[in-house]
Backbone as CSV, one residue per row, in Angstrom:
resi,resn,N_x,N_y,N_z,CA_x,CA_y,CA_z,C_x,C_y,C_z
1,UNK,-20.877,3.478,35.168,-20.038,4.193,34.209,-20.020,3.440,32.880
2,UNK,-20.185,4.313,31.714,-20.462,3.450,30.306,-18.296,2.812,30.248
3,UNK,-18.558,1.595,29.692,-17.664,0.981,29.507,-16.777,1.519,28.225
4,UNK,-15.386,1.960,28.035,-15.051,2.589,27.322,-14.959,1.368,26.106
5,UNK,-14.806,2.196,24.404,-14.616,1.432,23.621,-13.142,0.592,23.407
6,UNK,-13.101,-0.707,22.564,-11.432,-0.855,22.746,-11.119,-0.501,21.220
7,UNK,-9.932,-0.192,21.557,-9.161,0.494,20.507,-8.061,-0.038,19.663
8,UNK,-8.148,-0.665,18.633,-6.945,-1.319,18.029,-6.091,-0.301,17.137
9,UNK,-5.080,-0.398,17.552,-3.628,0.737,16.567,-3.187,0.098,15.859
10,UNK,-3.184,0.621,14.401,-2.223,-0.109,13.377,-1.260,1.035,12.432
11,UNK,-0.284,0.327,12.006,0.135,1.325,11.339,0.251,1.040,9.739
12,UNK,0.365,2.290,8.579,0.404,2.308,7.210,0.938,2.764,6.720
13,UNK,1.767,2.753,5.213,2.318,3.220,4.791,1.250,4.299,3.573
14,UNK,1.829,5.008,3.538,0.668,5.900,3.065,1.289,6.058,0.979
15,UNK,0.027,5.209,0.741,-0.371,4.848,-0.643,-2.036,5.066,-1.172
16,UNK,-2.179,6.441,-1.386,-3.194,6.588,-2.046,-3.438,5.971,-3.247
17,UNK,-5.072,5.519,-3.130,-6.108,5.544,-2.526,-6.355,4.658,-1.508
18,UNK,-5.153,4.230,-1.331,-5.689,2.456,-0.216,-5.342,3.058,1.052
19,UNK,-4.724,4.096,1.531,-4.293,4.734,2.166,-3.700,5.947,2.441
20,UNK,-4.268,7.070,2.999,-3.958,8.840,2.325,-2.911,9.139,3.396
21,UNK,-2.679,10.661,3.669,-1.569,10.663,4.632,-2.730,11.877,5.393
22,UNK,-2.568,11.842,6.656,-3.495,12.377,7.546,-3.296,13.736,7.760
23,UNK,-3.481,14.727,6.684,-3.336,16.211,6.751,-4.889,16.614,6.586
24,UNK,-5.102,17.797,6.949,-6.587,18.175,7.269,-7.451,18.362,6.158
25,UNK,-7.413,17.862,4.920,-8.193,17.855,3.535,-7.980,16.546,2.943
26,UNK,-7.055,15.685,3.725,-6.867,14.517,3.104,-7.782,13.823,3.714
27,UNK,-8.506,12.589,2.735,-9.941,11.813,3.377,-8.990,10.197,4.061
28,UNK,-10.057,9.294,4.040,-8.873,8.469,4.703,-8.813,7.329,3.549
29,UNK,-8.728,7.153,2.308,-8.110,6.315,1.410,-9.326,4.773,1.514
30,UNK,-9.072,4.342,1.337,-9.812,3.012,0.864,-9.846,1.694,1.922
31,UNK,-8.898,1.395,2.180,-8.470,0.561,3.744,-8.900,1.152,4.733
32,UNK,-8.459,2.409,4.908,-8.762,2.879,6.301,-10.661,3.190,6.302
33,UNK,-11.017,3.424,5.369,-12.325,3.336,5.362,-13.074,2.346,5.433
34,UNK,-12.597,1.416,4.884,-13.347,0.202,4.642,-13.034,-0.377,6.681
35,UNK,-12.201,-0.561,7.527,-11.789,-1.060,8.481,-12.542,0.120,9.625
36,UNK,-12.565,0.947,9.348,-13.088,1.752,10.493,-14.991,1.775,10.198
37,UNK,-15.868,1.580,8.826,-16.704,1.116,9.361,-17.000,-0.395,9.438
38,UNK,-15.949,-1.630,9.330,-15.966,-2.672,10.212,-16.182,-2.169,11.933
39,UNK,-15.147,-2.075,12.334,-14.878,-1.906,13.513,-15.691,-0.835,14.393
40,UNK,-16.987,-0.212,13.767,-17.743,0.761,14.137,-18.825,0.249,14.300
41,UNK,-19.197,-1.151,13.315,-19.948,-1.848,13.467,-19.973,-3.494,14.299
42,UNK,-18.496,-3.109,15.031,-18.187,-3.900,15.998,-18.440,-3.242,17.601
43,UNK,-18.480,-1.870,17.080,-18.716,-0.823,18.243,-17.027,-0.694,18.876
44,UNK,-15.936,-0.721,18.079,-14.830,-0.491,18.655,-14.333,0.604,17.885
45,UNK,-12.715,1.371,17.966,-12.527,1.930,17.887,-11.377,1.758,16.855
46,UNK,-10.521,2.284,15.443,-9.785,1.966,14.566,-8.820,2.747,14.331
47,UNK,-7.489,2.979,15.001,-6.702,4.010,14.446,-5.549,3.187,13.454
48,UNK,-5.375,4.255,12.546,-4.479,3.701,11.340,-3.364,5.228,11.184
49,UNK,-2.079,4.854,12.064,-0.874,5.911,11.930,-0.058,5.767,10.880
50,UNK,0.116,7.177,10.026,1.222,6.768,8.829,2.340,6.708,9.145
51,UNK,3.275,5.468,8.645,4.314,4.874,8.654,5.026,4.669,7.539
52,UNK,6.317,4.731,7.651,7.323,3.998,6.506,7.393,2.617,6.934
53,UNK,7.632,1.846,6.003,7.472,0.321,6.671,8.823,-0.073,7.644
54,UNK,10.245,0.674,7.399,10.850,0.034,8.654,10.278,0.782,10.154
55,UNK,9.609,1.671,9.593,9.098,2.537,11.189,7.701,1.245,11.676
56,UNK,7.534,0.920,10.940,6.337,0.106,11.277,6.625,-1.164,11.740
57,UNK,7.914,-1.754,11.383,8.581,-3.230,11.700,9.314,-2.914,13.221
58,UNK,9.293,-1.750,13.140,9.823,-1.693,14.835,8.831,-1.335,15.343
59,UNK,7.947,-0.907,14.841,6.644,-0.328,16.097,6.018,-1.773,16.342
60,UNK,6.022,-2.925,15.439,5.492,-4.057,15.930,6.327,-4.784,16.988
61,UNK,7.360,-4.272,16.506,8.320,-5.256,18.048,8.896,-4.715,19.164
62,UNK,8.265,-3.101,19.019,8.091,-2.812,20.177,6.694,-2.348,20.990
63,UNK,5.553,-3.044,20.141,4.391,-3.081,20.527,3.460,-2.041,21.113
64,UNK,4.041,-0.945,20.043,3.621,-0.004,19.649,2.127,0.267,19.119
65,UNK,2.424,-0.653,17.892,0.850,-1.065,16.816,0.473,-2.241,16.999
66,UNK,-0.398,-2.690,16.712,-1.090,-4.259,16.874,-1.596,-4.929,15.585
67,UNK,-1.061,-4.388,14.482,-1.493,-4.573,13.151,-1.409,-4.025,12.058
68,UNK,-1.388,-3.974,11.129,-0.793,-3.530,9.691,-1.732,-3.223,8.655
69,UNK,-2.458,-2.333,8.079,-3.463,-1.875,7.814,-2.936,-2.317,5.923
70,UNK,-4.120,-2.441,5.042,-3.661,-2.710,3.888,-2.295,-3.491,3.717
71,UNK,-2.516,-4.677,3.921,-0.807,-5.267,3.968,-1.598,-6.890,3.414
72,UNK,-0.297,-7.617,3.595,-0.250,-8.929,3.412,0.612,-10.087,4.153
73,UNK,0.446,-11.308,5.183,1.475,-11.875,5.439,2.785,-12.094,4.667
74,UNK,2.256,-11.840,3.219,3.697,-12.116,2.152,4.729,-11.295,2.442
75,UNK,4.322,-9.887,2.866,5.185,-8.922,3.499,5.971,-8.461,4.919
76,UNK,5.259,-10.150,5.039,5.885,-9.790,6.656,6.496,-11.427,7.233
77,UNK,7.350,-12.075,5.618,7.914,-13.605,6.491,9.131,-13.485,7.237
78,UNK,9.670,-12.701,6.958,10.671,-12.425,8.691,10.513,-11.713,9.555
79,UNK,8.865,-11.836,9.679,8.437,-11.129,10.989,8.526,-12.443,11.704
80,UNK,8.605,-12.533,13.179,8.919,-13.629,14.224,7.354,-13.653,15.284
81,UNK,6.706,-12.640,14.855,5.490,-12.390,15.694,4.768,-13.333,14.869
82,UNK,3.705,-13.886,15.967,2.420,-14.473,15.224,1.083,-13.920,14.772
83,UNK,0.634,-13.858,13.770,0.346,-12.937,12.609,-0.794,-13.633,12.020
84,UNK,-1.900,-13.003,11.538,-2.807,-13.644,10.900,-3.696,-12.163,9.938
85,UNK,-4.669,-12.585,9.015,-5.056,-12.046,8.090,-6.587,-12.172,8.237
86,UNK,-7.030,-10.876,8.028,-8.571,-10.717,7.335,-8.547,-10.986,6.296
87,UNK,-10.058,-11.545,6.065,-10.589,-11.418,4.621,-9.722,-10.734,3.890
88,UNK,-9.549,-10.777,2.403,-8.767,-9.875,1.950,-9.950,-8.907,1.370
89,UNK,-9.761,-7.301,1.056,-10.752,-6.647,0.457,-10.552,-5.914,-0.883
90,UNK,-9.220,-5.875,-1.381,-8.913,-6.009,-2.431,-7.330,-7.050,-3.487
91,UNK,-6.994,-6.823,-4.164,-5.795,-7.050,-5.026,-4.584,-6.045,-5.347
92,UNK,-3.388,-5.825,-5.073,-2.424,-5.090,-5.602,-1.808,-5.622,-6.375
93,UNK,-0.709,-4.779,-7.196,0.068,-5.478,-7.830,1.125,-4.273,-8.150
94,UNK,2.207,-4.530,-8.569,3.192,-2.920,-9.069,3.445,-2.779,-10.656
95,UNK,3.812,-1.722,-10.717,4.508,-1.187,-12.304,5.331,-0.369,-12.167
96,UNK,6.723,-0.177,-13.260,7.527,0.297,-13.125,7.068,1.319,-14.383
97,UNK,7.591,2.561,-14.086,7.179,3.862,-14.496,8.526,4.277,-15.431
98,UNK,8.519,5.488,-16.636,9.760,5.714,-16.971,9.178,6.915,-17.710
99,UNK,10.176,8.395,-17.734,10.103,9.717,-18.202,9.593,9.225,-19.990
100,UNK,8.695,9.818,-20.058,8.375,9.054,-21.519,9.329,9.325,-22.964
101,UNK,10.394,10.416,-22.513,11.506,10.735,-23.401,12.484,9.407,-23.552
102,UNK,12.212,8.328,-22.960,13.377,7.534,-22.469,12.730,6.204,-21.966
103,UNK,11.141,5.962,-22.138,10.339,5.050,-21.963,10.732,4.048,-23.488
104,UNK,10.735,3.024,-23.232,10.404,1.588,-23.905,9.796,0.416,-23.082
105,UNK,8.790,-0.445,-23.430,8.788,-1.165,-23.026,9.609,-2.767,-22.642
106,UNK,9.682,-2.911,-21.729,10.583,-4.003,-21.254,9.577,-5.260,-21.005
107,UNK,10.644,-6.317,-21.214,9.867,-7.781,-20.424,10.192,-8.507,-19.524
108,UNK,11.291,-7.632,-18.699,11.654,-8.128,-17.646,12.580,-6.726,-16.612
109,UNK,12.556,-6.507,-15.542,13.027,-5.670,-15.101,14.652,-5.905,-15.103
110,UNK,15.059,-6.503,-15.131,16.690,-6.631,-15.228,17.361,-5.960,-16.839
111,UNK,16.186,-5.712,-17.652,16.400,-4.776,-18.814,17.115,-3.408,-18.519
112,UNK,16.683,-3.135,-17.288,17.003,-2.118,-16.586,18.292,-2.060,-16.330
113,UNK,19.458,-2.710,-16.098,20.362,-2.686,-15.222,21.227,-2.004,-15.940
114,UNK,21.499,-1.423,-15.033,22.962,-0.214,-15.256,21.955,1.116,-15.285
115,UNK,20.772,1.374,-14.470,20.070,2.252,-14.113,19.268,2.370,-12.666
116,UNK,18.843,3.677,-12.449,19.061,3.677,-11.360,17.350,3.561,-10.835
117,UNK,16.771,3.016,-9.926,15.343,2.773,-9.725,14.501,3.367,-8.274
118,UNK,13.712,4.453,-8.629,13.218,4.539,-7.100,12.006,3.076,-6.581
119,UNK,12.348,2.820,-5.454,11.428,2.319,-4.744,11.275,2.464,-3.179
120,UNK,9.934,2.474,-2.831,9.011,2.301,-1.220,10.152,1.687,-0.644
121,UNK,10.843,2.826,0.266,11.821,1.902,1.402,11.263,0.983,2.143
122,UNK,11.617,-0.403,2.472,11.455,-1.800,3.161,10.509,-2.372,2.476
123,UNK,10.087,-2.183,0.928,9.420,-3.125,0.293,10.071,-4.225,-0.468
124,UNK,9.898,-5.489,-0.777,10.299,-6.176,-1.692,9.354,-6.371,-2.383
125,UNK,10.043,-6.950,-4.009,9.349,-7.024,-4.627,9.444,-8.060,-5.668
126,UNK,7.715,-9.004,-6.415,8.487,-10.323,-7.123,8.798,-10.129,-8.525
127,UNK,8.223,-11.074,-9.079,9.096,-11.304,-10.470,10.696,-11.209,-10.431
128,UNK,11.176,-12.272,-9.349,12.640,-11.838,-8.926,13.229,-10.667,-8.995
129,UNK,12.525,-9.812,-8.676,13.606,-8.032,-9.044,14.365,-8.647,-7.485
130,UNK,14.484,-9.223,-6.193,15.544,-9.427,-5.753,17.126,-9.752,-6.472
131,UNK,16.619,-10.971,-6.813,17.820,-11.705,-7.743,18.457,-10.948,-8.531
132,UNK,17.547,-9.781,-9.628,17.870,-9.274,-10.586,18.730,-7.569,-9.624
133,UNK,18.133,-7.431,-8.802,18.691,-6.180,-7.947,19.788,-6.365,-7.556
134,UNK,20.442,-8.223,-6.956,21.706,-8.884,-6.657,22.411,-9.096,-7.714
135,UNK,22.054,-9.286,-8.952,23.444,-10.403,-9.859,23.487,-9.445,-10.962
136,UNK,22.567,-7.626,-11.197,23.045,-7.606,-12.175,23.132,-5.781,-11.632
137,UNK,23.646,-4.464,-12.098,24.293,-3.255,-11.630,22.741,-2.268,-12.074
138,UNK,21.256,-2.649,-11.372,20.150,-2.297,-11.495,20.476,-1.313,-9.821
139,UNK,20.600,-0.377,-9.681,20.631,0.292,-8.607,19.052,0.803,-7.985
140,UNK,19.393,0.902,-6.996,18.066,0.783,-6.015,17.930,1.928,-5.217
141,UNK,16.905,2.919,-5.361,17.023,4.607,-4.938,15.689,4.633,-3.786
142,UNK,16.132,4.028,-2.160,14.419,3.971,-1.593,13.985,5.267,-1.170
143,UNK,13.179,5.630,-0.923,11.943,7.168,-0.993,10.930,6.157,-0.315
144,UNK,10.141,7.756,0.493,9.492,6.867,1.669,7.956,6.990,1.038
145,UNK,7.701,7.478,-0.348,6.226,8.202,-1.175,6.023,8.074,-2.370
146,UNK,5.065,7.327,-3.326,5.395,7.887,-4.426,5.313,8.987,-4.995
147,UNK,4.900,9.912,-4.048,4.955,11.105,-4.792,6.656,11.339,-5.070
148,UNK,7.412,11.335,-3.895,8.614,11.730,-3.819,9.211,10.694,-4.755
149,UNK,8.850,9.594,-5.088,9.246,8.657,-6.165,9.042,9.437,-7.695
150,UNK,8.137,9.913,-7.767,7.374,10.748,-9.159,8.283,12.353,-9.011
151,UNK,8.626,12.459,-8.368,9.211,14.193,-8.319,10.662,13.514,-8.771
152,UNK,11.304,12.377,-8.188,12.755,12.405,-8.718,13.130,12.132,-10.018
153,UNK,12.046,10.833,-10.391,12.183,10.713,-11.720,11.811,12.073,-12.322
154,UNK,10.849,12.619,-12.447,10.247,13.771,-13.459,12.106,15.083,-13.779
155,UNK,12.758,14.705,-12.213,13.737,15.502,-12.011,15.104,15.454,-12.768
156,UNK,14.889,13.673,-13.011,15.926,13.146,-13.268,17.062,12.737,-12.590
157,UNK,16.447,12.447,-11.603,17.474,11.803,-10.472,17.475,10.685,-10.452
158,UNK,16.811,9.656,-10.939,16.321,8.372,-11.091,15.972,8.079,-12.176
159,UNK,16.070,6.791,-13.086,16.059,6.811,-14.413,14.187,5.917,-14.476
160,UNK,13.617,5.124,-13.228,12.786,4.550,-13.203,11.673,4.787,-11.737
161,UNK,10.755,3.981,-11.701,10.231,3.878,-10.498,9.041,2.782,-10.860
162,UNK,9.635,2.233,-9.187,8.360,1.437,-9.184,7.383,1.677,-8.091
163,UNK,6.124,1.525,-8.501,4.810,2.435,-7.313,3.859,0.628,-8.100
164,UNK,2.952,1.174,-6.663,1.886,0.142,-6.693,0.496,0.499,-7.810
165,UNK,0.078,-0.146,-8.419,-0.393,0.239,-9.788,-1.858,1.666,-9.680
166,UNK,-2.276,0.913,-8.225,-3.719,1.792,-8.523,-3.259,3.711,-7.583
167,UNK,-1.655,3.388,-7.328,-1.289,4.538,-6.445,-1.024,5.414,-7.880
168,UNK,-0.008,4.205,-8.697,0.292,5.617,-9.776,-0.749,5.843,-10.967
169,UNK,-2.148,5.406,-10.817,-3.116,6.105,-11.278,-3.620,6.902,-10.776
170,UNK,-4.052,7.137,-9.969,-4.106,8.069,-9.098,-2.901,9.342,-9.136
171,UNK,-2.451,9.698,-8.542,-1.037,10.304,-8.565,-0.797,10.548,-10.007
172,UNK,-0.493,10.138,-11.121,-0.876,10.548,-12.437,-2.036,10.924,-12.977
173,UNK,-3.341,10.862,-12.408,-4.729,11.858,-12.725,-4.820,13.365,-11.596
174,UNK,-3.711,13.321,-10.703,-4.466,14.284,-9.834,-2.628,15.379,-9.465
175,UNK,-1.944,14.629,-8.974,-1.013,15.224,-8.512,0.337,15.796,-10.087
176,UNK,0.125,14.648,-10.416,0.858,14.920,-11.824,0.224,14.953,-13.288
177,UNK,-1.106,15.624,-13.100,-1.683,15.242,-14.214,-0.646,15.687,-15.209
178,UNK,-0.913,15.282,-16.611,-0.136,15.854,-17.895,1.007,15.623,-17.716
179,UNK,1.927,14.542,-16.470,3.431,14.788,-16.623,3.700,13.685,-17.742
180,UNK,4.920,13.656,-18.360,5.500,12.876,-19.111,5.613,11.628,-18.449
181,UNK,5.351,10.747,-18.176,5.698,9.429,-17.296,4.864,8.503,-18.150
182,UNK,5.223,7.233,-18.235,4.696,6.264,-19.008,5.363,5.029,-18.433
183,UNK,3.915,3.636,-18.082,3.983,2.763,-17.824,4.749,1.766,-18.704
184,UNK,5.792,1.029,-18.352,6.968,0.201,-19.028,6.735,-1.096,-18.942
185,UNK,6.363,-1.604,-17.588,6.555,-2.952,-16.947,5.163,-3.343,-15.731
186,UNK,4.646,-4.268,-16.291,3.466,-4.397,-15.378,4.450,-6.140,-14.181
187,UNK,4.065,-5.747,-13.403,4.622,-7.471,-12.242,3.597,-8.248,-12.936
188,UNK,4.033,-9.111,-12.790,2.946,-10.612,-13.380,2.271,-11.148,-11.730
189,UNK,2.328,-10.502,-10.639,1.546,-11.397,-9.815,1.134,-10.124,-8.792
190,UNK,-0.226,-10.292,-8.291,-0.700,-9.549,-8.016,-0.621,-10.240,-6.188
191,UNK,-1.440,-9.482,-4.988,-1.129,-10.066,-4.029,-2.952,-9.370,-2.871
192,UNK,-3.430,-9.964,-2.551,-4.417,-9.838,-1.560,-4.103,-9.394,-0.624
193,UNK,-4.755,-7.997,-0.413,-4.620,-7.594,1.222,-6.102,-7.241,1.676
194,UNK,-5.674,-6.625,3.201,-6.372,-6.684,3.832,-5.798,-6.338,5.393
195,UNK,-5.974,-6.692,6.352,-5.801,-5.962,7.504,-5.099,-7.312,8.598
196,UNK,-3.943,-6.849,8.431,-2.717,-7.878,9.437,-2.519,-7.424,10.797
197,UNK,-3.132,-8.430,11.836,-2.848,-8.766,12.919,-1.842,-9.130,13.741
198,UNK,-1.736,-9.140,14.712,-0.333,-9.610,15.365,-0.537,-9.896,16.984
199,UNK,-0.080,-11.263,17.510,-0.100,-11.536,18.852,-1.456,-11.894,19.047
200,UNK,-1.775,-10.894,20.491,-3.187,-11.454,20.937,-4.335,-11.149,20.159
201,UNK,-4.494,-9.668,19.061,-5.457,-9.214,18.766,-5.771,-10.507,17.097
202,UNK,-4.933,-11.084,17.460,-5.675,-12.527,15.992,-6.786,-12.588,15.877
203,UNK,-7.288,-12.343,17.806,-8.706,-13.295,18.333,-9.748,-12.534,17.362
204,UNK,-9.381,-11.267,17.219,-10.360,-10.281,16.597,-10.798,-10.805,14.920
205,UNK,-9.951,-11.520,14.352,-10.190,-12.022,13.004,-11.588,-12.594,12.713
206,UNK,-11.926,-13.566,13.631,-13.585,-13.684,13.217,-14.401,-12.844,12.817
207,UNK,-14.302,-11.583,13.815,-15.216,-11.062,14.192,-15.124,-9.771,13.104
208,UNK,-14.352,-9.630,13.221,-14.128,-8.568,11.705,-14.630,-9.109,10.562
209,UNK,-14.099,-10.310,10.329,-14.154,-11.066,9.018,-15.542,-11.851,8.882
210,UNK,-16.470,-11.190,9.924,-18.341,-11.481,9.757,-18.735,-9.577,9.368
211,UNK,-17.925,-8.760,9.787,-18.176,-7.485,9.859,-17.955,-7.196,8.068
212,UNK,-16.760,-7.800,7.457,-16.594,-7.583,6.061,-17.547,-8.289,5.335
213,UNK,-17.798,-9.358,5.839,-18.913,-10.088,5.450,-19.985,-9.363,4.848
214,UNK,-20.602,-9.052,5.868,-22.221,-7.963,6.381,-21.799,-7.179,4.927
215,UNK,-20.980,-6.069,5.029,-20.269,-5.293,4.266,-20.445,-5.622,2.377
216,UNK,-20.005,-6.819,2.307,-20.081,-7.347,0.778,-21.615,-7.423,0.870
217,UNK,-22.406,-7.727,1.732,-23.146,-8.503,1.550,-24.693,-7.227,0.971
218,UNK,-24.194,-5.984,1.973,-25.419,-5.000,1.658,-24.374,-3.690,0.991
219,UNK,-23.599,-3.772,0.210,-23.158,-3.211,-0.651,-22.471,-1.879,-0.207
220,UNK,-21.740,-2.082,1.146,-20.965,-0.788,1.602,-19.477,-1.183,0.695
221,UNK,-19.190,-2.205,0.800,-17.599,-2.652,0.423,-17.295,-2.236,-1.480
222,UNK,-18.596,-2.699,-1.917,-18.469,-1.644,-3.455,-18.665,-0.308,-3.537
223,UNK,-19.707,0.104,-2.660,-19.422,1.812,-2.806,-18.325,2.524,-2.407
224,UNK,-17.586,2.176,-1.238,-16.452,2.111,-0.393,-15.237,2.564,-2.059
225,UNK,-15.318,1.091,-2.556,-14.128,0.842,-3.974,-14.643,1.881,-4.875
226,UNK,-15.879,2.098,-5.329,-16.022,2.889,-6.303,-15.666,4.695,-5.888
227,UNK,-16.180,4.792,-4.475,-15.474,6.450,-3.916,-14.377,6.637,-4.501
228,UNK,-13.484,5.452,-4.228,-12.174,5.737,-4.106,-11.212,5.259,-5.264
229,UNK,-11.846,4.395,-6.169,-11.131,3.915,-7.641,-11.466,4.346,-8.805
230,UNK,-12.812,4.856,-8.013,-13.500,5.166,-9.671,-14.394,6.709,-9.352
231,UNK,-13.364,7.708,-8.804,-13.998,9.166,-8.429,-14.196,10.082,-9.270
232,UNK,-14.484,11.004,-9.480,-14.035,11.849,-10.851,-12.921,12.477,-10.799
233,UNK,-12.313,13.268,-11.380,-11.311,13.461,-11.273,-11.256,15.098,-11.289
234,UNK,-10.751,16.332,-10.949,-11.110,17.257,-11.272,-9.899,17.869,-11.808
235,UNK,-9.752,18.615,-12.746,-8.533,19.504,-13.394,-8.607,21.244,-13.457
C-alpha cells in the first residue's frame, strides 16, 4: 500500500497578498504559495486555515494547528510552546492610513490621541503604539480584515487605521481603487517572516529551509514575489 503523505496544518490570518481568504476565485496569496511548493517538493502535504489571530493562539494550545503561516517569533513571546522559524521569505512592516479630507502627516502615532484607530484584532504593534495606546486617550477599534478596517474608516466610524503596508497597497489598487485614503505614518521597523513552527514539527525546519533554499536558488521564490507584488492591476 503506497504510504500516505504527511500533512502539516497551520493557521493565517488572512492579509492579502501574503495571504488571501479561501473563497473559490481567491488564489492563495504569497506565503501560502511560496510553502506549499516547498513542501511539494518535500513530497508532503501544506494546509494553511484562515484565522483571526486569537482563533489561532488557541488552536495552538489546543493543538489544533502545528504552525503559523506568514508570521514571526516576535509575534508570538507569550506563547509558552516551543517555537522555531524558517528562513524568512520576505519583510513587513505597517502604516497608518487616514480619510484624505482629514489626512496630515504625523511623526509619531500618539499625534493621534483623542482618536479613534482600527486595528487586526490580537496584533501588537512597535514604535511604542503600546505605551502610546496606554498613557495617552488614542482609542483602539479591533476588526478581524483590512478590508473591514478600510470600509469603517471610508464610513467614518474610525478616524484612522493601521494595515500592514503591502496589504494596503493592494486593497487600495483593487478593492478600493479611487477611495480617498492617504498614507500618514510609515513604522520605522520592519519585521521578517516566514513560516512558524511549534513543538515536535521544529524537526521539519531543516528540511524546508534546504527546500527555500533550492527555491532562491533556481528562481521560483522571485517569480512567486513578482505574481503577487508586482501583478497588473485591472480597473
Amino acid at each position: 500500500m503506497p504510504v500516505p503523505q504527511q500533512t502539516l496544518v497551520t493557521g493565517a490570518t488572512v492579509t492579502p497578498p501574503w495571504f488571501m481568504d479561501e473563497t473559490p476565485l481567491a488564489t492563495d496569496g504569497y506565503c501560502k504559495a511560496v510553502f506549499k511548493e516547498a513542501f511539494s517538493r518535500l513530497d508532503m502535504l501544506f494546509v494553511a486555515i484562515p484565522m483571526s489571530k486569537p482563533r489561532i493562539d488557541q488552536s495552538l494550545t489546543s493543538g489544533k494547528i502545528e504552525g503559523v503561516l506568514c508570521s514571526s517569533p516576535k509575534w508570538y513571546q507569550n506563547n509558552q510552546l516551543p517555537m522555531a522559524a524558517t528562513l524568512p521569505i520576505a519583510s513587513a512592516s505597517n502604516v497608518i492610513l487616514m480619510n484624505k479630507a482629514n489626512a496630515a502627516a504625523i511623526s509619531s502615532p500618539d499625534e493621534l490621541s483623542g482618536k479613534t484607530i482600527a486595528t487586526i484584532i490580537g496584533f501588537q504593534y512597535n514604535d511604542s503604539y503600546q505605551d502610546i495606546f496606554k498613557h495617552t486617550d488614542l482609542r483602539r477599534k479591533d476588526v478581524t480584515t483590512g478590508t473591514s478596517a478600510l470600509q469603517m474608516l471610508l464610513a467614518g466610524r474610525v478616524d484612522a487605521v493601521i494595515l500592514d503596508r503591502s496589504e494596503a497597497k493592494w486593497l487600495l489598487e483593487r478593492e478600493f481603487a479611487g477611495a480617498p485614503v492617504e498614507e500618514v505614518y510609515a513604522f520605522s521597523e520592519s519585521t521578517d517572516i516566514g513560516l512558524l513552527l511549534f513543538g515536535g514539527k521544529q524537526r521539519l525546519i531543516p528540511l524546508i529551509n534546504n527546500a527555500l533554499k533550492e527555491m532562491q536558488r533556481d528562481g521560483t521564490l522571485e517569480h512567486l514575489k513578482a505574481s503577487y507584488f508586482n501583478p497588473p492591476v485591472e480597473h
